[in-house]
Backbone as CSV, one residue per row, in Angstrom:
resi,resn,N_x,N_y,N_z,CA_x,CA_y,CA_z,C_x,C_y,C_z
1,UNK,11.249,14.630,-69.226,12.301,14.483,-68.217,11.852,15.170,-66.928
2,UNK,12.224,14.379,-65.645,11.946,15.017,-64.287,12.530,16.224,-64.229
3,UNK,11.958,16.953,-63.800,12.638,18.347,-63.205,13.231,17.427,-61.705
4,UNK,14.099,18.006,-61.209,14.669,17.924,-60.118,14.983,19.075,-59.217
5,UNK,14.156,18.047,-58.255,13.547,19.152,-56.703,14.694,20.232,-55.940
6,UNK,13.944,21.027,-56.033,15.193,22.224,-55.825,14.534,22.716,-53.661
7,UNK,15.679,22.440,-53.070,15.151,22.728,-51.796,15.078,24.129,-51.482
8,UNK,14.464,24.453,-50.881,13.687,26.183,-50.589,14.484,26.451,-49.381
9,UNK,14.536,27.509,-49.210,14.950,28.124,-48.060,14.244,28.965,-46.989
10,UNK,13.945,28.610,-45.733,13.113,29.114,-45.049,13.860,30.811,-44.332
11,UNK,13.462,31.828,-44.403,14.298,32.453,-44.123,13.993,32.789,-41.866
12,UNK,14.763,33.026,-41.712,15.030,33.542,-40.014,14.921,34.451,-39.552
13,UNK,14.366,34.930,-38.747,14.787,36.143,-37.925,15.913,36.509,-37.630
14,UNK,16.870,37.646,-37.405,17.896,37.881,-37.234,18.242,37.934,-35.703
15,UNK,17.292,37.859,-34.769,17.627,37.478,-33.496,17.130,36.049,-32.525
16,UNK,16.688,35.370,-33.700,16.572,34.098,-32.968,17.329,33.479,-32.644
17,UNK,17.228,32.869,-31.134,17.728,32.030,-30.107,19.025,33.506,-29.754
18,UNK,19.659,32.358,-28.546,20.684,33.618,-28.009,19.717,34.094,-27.026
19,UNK,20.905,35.180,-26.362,20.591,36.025,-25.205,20.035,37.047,-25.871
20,UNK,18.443,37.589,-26.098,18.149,38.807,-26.056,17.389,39.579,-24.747
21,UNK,16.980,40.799,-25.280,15.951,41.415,-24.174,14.577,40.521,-24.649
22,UNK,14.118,40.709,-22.839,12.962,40.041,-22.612,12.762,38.780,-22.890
23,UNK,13.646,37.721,-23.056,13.594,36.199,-23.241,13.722,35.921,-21.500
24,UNK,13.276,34.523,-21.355,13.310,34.397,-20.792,11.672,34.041,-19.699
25,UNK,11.611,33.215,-18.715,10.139,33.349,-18.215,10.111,34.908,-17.289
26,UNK,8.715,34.832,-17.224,8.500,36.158,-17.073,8.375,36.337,-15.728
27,UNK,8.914,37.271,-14.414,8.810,36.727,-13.669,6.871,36.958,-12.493
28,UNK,6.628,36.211,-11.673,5.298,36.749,-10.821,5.518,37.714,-10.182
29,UNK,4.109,38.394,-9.759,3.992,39.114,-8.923,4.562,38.788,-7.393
30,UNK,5.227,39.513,-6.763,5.684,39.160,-5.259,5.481,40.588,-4.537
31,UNK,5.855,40.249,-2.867,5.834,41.554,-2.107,7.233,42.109,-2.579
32,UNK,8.054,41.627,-2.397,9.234,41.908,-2.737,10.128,41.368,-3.619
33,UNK,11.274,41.565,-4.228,12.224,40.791,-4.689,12.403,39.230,-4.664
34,UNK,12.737,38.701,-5.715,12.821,37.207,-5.475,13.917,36.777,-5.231
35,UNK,14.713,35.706,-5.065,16.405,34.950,-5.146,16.721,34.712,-6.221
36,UNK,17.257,35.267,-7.199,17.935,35.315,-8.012,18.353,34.130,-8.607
37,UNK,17.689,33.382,-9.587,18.515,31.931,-10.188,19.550,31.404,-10.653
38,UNK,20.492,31.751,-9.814,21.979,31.557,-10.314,22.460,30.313,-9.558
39,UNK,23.494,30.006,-9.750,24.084,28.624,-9.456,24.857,29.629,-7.581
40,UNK,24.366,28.802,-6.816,24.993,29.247,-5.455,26.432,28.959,-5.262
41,UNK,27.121,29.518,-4.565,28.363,29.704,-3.769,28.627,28.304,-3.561
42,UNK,29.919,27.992,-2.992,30.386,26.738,-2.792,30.322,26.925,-1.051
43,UNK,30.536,25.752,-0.175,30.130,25.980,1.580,31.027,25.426,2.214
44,UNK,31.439,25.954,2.667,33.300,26.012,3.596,32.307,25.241,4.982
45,UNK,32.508,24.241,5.819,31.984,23.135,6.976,31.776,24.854,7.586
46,UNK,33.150,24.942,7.944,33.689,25.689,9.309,32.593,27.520,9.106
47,UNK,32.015,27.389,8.297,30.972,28.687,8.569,29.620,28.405,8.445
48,UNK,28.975,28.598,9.565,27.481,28.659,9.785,26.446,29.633,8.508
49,UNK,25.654,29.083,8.479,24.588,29.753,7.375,23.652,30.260,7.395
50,UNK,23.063,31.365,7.369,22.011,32.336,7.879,21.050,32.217,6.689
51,UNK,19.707,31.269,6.701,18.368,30.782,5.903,17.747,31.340,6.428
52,UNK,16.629,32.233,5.164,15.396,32.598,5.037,14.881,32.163,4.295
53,UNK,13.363,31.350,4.903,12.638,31.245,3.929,11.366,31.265,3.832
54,UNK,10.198,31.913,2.813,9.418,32.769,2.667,8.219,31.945,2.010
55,UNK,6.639,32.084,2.729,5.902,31.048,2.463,5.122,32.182,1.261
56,UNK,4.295,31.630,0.450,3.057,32.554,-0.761,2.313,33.676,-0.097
57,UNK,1.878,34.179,-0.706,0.855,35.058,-0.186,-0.434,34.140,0.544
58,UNK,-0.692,32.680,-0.142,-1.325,32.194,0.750,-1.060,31.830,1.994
59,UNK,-0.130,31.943,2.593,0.027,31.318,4.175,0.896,32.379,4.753
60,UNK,-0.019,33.242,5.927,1.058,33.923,6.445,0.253,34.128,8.306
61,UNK,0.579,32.723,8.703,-0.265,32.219,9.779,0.812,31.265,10.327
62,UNK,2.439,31.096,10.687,3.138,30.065,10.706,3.542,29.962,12.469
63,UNK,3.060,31.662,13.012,2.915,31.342,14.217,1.830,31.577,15.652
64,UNK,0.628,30.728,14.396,-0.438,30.765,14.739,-0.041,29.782,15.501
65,UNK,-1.651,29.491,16.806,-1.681,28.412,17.732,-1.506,26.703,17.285
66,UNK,-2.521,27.359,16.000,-2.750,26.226,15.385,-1.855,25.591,14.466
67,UNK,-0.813,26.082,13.754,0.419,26.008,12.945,2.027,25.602,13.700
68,UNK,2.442,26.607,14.431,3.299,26.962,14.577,3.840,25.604,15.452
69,UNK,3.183,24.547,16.454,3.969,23.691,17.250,4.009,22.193,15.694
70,UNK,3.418,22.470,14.330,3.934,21.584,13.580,4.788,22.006,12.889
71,UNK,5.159,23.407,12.709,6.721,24.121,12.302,7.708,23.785,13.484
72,UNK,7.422,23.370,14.515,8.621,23.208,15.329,8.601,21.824,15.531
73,UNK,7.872,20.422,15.380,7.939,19.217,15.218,8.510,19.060,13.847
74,UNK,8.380,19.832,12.573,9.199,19.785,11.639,10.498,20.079,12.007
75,UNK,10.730,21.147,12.243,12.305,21.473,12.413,12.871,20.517,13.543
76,UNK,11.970,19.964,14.040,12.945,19.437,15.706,13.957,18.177,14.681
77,UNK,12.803,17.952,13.795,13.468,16.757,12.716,14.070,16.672,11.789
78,UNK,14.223,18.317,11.490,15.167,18.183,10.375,16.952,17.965,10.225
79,UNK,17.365,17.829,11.902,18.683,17.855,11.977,19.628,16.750,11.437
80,UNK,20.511,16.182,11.381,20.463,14.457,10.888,22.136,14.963,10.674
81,UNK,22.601,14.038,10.488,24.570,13.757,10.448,24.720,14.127,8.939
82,UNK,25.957,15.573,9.356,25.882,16.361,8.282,25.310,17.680,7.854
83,UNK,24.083,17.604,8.864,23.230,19.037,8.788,22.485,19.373,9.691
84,UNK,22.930,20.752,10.388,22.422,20.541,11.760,21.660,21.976,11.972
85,UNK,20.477,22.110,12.404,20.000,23.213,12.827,19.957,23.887,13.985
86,UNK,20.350,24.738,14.167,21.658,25.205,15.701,20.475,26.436,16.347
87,UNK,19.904,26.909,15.191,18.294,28.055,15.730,17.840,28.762,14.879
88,UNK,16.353,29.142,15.135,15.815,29.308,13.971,14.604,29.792,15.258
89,UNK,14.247,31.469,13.823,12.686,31.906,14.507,11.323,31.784,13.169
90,UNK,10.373,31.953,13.726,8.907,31.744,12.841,8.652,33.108,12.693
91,UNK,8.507,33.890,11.767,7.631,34.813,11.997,6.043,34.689,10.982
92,UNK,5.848,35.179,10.463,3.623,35.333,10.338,4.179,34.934,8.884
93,UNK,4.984,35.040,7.653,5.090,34.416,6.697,6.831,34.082,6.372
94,UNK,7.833,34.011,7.218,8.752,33.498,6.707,9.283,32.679,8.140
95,UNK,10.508,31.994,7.624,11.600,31.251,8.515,12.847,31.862,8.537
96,UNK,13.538,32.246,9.783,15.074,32.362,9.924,15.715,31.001,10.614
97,UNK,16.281,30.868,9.681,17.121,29.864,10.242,18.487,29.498,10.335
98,UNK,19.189,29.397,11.651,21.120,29.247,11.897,21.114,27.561,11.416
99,UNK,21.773,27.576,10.556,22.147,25.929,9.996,23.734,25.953,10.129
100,UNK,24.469,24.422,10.061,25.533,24.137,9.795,25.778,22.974,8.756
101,UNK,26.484,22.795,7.859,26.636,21.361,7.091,28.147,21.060,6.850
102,UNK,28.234,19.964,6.743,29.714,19.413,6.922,30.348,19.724,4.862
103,UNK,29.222,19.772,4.177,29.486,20.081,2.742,28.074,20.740,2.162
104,UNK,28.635,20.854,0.546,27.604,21.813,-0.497,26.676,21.027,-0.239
105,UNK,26.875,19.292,-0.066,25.798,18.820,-0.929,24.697,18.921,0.050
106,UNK,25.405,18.090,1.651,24.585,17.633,2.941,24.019,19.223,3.132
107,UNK,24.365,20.320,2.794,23.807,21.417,3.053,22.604,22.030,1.923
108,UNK,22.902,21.585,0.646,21.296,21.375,0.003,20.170,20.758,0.206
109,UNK,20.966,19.294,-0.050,20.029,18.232,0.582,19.167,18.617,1.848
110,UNK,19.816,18.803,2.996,19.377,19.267,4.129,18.123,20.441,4.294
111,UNK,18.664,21.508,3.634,17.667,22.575,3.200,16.493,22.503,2.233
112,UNK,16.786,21.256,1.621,15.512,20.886,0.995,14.507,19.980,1.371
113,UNK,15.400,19.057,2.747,14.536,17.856,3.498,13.487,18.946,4.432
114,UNK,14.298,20.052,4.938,13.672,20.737,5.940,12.189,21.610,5.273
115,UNK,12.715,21.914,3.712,11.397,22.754,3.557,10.285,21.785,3.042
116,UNK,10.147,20.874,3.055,9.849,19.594,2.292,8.976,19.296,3.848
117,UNK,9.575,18.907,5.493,9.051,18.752,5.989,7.993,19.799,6.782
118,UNK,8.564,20.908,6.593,7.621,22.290,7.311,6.452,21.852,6.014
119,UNK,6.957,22.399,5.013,5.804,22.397,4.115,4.752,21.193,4.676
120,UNK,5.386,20.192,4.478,3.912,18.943,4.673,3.259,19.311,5.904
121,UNK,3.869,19.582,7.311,3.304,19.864,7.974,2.744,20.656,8.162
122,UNK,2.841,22.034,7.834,1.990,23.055,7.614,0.364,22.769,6.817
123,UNK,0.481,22.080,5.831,-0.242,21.540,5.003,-1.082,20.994,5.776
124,UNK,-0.488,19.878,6.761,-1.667,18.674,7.024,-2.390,20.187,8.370
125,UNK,-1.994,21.019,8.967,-2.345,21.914,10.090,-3.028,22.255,9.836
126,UNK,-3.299,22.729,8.355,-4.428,23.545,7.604,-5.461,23.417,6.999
127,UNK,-5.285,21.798,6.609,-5.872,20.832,5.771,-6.506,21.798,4.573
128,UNK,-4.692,21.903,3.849,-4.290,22.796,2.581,-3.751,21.938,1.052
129,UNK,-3.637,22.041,0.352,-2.625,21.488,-0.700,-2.077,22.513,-0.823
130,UNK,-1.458,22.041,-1.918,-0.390,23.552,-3.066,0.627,23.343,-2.287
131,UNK,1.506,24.380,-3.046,3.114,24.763,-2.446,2.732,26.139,-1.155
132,UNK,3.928,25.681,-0.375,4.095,26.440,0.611,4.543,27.865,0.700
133,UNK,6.477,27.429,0.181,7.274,28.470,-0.187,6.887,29.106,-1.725
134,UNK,7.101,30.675,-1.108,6.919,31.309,-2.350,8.166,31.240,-3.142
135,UNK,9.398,31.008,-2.857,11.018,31.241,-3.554,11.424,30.475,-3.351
136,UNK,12.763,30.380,-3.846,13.947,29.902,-3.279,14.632,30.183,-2.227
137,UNK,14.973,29.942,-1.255,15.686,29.620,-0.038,16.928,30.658,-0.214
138,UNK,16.981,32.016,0.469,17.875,32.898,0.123,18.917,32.629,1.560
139,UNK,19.996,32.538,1.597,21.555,31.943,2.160,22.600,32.732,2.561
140,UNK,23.026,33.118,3.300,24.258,33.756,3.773,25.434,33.310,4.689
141,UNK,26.316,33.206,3.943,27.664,32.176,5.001,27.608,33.126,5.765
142,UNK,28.116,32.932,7.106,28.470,33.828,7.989,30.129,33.536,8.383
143,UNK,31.055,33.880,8.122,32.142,33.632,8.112,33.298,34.597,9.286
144,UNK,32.718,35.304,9.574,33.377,35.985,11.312,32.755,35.470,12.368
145,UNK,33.293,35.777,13.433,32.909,35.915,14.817,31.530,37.021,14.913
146,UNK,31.723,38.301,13.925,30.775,39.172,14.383,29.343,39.005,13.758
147,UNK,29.553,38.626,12.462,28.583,38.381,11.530,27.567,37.376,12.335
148,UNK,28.454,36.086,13.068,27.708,35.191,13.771,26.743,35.820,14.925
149,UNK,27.594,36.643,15.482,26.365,37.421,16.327,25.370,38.223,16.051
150,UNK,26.061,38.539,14.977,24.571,39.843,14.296,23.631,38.705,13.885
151,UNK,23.949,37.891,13.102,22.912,36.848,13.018,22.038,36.200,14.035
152,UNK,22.916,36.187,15.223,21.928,35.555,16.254,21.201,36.691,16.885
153,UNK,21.654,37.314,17.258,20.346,38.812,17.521,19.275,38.582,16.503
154,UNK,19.868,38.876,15.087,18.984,38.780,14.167,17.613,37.686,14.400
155,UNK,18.322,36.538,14.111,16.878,35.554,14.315,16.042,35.220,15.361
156,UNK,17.047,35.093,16.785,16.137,34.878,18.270,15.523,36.566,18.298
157,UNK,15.772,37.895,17.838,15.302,38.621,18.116,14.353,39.065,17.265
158,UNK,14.039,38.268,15.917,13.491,39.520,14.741,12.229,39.724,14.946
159,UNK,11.605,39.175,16.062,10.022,39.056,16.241,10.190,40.369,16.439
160,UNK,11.203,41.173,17.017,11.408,42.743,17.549,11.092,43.722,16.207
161,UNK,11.168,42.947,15.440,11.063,43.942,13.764,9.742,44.160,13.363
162,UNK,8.765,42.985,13.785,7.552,43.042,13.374,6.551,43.484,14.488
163,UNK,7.007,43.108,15.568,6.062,43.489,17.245,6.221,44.431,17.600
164,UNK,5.968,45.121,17.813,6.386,46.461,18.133,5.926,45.743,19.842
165,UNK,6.914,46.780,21.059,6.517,46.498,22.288,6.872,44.757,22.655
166,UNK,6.906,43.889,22.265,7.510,42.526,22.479,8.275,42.799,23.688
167,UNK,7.968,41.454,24.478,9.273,41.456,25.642,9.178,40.338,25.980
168,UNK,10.053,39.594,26.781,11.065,38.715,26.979,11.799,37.419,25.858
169,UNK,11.600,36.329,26.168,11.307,35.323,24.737,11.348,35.006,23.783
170,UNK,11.478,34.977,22.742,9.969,34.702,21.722,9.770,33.028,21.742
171,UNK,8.581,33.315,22.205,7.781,31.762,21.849,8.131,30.688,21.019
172,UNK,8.464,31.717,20.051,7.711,30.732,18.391,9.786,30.972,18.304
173,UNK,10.466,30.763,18.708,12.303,30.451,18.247,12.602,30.115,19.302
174,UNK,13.951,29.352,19.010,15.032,28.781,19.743,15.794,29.336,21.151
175,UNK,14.811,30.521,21.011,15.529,31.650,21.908,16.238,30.991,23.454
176,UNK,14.867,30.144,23.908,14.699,29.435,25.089,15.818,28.638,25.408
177,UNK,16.565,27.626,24.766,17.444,26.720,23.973,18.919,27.650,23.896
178,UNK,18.860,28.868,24.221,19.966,29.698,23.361,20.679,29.826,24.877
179,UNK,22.042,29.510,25.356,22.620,29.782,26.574,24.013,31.176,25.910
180,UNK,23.665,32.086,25.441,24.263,33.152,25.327,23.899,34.067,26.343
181,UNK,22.529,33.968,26.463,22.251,36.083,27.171,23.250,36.161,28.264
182,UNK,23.223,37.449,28.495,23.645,38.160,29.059,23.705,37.659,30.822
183,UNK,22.085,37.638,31.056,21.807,37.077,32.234,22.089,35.740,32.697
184,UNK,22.393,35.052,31.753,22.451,33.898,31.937,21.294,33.054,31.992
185,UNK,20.216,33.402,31.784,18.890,32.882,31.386,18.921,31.594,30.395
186,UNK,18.684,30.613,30.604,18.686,29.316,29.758,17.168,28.371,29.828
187,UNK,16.995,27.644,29.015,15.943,26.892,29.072,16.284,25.914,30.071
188,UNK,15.452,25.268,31.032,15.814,24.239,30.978,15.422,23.013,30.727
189,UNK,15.198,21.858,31.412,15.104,20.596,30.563,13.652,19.790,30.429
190,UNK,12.595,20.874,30.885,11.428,20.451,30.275,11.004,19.638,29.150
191,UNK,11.101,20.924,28.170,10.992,20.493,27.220,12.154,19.888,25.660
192,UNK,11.938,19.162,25.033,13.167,18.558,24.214,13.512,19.701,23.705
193,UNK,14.693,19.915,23.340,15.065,21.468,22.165,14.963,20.749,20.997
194,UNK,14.578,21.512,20.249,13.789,21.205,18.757,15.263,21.496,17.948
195,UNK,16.492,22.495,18.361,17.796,22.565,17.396,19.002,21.379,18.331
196,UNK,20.245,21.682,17.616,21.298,20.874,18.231,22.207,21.906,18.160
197,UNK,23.368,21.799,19.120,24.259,22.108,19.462,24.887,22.386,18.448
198,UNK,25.786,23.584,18.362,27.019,24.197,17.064,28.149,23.048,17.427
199,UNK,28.428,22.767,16.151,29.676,22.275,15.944,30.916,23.386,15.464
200,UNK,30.487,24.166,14.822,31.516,25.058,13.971,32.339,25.702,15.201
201,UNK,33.497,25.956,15.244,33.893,27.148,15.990,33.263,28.478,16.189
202,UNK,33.214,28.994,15.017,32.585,30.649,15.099,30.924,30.775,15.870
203,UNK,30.140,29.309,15.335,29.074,29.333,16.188,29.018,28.995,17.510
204,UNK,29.640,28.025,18.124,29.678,27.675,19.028,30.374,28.803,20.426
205,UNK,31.667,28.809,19.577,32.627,29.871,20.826,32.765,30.985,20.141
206,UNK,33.268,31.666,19.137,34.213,32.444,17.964,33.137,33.641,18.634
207,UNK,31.469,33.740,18.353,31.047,34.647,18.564,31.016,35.648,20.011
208,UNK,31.357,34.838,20.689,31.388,35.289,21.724,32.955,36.492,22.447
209,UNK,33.462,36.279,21.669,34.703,37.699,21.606,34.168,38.772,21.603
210,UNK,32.604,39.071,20.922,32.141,40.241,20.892,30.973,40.340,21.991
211,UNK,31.074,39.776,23.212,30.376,39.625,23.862,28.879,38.876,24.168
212,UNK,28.327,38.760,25.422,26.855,37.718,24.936,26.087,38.633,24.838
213,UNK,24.842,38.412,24.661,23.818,38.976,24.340,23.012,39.189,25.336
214,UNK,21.988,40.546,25.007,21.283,41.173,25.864,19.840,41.008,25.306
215,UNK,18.981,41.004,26.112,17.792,41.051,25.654,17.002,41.886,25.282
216,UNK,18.014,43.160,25.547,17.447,44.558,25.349,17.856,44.287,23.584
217,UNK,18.372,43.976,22.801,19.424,44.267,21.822,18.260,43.897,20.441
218,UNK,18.669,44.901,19.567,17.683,45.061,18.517,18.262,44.425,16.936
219,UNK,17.645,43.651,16.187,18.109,43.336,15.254,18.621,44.377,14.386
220,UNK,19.295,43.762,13.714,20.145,45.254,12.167,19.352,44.586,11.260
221,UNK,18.931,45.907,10.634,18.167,45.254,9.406,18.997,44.768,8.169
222,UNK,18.466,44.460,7.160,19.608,43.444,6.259,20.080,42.601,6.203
């Protein structure tokens, strides 16, 4: 007579699968901190958005001679109905950039057409492959009047963080394009402006309750 097959039992670890320590990918080496992989915030039209974003340790040349006017033929193009880039500075390995979007989505989408086009262009400048950005695209609503201004100091000025001695300008941002200062100093119509005009309230007018801007005026760090 057959014996009949008796099934075995494989036995388990007592912490397999689940949330433990150290699961998970591991993360790379960076200069600093990375963006955190969590599911982002939801995006109210009516507040402007303060983007950084940060190229590898291989590329930190974005406002070189040779680079930097195809970072600004990228951005001149990244604006489009729905997502608008209002100003933005270059510095030697990252991007600041003032955005607006009418929603979550046109404001992903958007932020991903834009790094999508710097990247290629950077690429063909260098005659490079690989990826550009080292991270993810780190984001801040700006939702006051004041925040909007600290932000704009922030980006037309941050070349002030890394230059020591810098004066007037900066070249390589929107600065030119920017009819806030103080003096009343504006670009004029030479050349095309590479951003578009604020739609939002707080960017457009809102910031200006706290006065315009000076050229003496130093970014806040953070």
């Amino acid at each position: 007579m057959a014996r009949r097959p008796v099934q075995l039992s494989l036995p388990m670890p007592a912490t397999w699968g689940g949330r433990r320590p150290g699961a998970g990918r591991k993360p790379t080496p960076r200069r600093r901190p990375g963006v955190a992989h969590c599911r982002r915030p939801g995006h109210v039209a009516a507040h402007p958005v303060h983007v950084t974003l940060r190229t590898t340790c291989a590329v930190r040349c974005l406002r070189s001679d040779r680079v930097f006017p195809a970072v600004r033929r990228a951005l001149t193009a990244a604006s489009h109905a729905g997502f608008r880039l209002i100003h933005f500075s270059a510095q030697t390995d990252h991007l600041h950039l003032l955005v607006e979007a009418d929603d979550r989505t046109r404001l992903s989408r958007g932020l991903r057409g834009l790094a999508i086009r710097v990247a290629r262009a950077v690429n063909r400048a260098l005659g490079r492959r690989g990826p550009l950005w080292g991270d993810r695209y780190h984001a801040r609503p700006l939702t006051t009047p004041r925040a909007v201004r600290h932000a704009l100091v922030y980006v037309l000025q941050n070349v002030k963080k890394h230059a020591r001695g810098g004066h007037g300008l900066d070249p390589c941002s929107s600065a030119r394009w920017f009819d806030g200062w103080d003096d009343g100093v504006a670009a004029g119509a030479i050349e095309r402006s590479p951003v578009v005009r604020a739609h939002t309230w707080l960017a457009a007018a809102g910031w200006r309750r706290h006065g315009l801007i000076s050229h003496a005026e130093q970014p806040r760090c953070g």
